[in-house]
N, C-alpha and C positions, 0 to 999 in steps of 0.2 A: 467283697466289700463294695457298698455302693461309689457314685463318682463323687471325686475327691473335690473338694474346691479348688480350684483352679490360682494360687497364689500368684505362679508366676506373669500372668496376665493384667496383674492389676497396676502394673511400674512401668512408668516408660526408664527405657534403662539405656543408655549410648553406651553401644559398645568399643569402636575405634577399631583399627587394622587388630589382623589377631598376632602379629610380628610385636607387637608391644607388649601384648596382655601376659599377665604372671598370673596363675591364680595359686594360694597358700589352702590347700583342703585342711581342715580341723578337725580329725576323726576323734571323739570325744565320746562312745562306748566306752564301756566298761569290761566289754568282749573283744577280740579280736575276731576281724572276718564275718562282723556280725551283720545285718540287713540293712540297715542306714549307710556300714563303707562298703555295702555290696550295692544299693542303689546309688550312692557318688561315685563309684567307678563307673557304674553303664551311663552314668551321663557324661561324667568325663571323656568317653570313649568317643563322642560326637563332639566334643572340641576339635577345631582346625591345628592341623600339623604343626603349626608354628606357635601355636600356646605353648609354654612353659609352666610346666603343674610342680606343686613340690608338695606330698605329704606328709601332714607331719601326726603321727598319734600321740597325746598326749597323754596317756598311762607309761608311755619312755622319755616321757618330757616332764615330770613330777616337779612344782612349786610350792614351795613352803605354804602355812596361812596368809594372807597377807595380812599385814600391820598397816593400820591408817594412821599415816603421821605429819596429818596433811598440819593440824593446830596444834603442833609440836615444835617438830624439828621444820614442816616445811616443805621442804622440798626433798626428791628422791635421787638417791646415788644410782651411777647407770647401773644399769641393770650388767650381771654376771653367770657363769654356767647355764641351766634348761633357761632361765627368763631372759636370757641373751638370744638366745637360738629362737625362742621366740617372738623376742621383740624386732628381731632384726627378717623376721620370714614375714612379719606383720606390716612393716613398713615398706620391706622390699617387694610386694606384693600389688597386683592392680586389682586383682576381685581374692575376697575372702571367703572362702566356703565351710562354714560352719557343718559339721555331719557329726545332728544331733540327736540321736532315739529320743524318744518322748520318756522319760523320768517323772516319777506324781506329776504330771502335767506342763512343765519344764523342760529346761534344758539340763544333761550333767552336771554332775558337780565341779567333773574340771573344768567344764567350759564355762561354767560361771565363775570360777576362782580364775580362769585367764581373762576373762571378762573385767574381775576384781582388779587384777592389773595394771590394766588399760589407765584406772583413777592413778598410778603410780604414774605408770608412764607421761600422763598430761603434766607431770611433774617435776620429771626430770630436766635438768638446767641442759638448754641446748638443742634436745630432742625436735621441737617444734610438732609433739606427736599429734593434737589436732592438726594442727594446718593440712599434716604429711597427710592426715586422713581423708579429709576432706576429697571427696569425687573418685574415690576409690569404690568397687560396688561389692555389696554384703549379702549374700546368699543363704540358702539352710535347704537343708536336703532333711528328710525324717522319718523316717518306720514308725507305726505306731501299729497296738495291740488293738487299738478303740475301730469301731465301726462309724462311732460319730467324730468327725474330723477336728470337731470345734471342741472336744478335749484338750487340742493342743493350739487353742489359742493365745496363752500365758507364753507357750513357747514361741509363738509366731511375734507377738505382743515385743516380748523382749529383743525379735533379733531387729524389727524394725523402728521399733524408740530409739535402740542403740545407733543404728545406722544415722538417724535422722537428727539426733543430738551430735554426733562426727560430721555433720553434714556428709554423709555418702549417701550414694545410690542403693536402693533397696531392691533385688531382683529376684525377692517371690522366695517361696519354700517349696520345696518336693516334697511330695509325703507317698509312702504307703503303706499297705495296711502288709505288716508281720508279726506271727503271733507265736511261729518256734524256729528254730535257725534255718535261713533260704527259704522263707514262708514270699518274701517278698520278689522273689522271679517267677511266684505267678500272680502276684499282680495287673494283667496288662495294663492296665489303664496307665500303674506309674508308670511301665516301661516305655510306652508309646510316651509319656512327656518326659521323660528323660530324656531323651532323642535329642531335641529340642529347646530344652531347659535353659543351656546357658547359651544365651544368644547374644554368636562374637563372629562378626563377620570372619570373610576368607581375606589370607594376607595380602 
């Protein structure tokens, strides 16, 4: 694969002591073990000791359709079962790390229906879920099949609109290039910016 854009270069991103830092992984395959949570772990690996990582895969975290009922009823009941565990790993979280393979040029389908969510949760009586959000920083890690990187620009597209309408921090996308399962640890180019990726100071 030639060299990848370079995403996470383009955000200035404050990171804070790493004694603070939570980060929520969002393993959002459709695989288990597949190249996108194989490249979030080798960067996770270069987090400092004192980060607090929680993953969570969302094929054992299963959410209804969501119903928009926003010009109905209004407003949303707190949230119960998987969308509890979710909302509460969301909020309890300082960096969010979406780990999305490239899908027709997207993101998964769960991580868009947790995405769908989100318009719930700004809903719910109490929550304060933008506020909570705000300055919180959103990440994406990616495998993709393409040689040309700007196939998954739609996916990049999305995770930094989103970020930037919660008022968070946007801290770039990993990608690299896999095309059958563990295609992507010979990558080096991603593995050498995995290293480096999420940049959080030492505690």
């Amino acid at each position: 694969m030639g060299e990848a854009a370079d995403f996470s270069e383009e955000h200035d991103v404050s990171t804070g002591p790493a004694a603070s830092r939570r980060f929520a992984f969002l393993l959002a395959s459709a695989r288990r073990d597949g190249n996108t949570e194989i490249l979030a772990r080798k960067a996770a690996e270069h987090l400092p000791a004192g980060v607090a990582q929680e993953w969570l895969r969302l094929m054992d975290l299963p959410l209804a359709p969501f119903v928009d009922i926003r010009h109905s009823v209004g407003v949303y009941p707190q949230p119960t079962g998987n969308e509890r565990v979710l909302f509460d790993a969301t909020l309890g979280a300082t960096d969010l790390v979406f780990a999305v393979p490239l899908y027709w040029y997207s993101v998964p389908a769960s991580a868009k229906l947790y995405l769908d969510y989100w318009s719930g949760w700004l809903r719910v009586p109490g929550a304060e879920f933008r506020e909570r959000m705000a300055g919180k920083t959103l990440w994406g890690v990616c495998a993709l099949s393409e040689e040309d990187v700007r196939r998954a620009d739609p996916l990049v597209g999305t995770l930094a609109i989103t970020a930037d309408y919660m008022k968070m921090k946007f801290g770039g996308v990993l990608m690299g290039y896999a095309s059958k399962p563990g295609d992507v640890l010979s990558d080096s180019a991603a593995l050498a910016k995995a290293r480096g990726f999420f940049r959080v100071g030492p505690a």
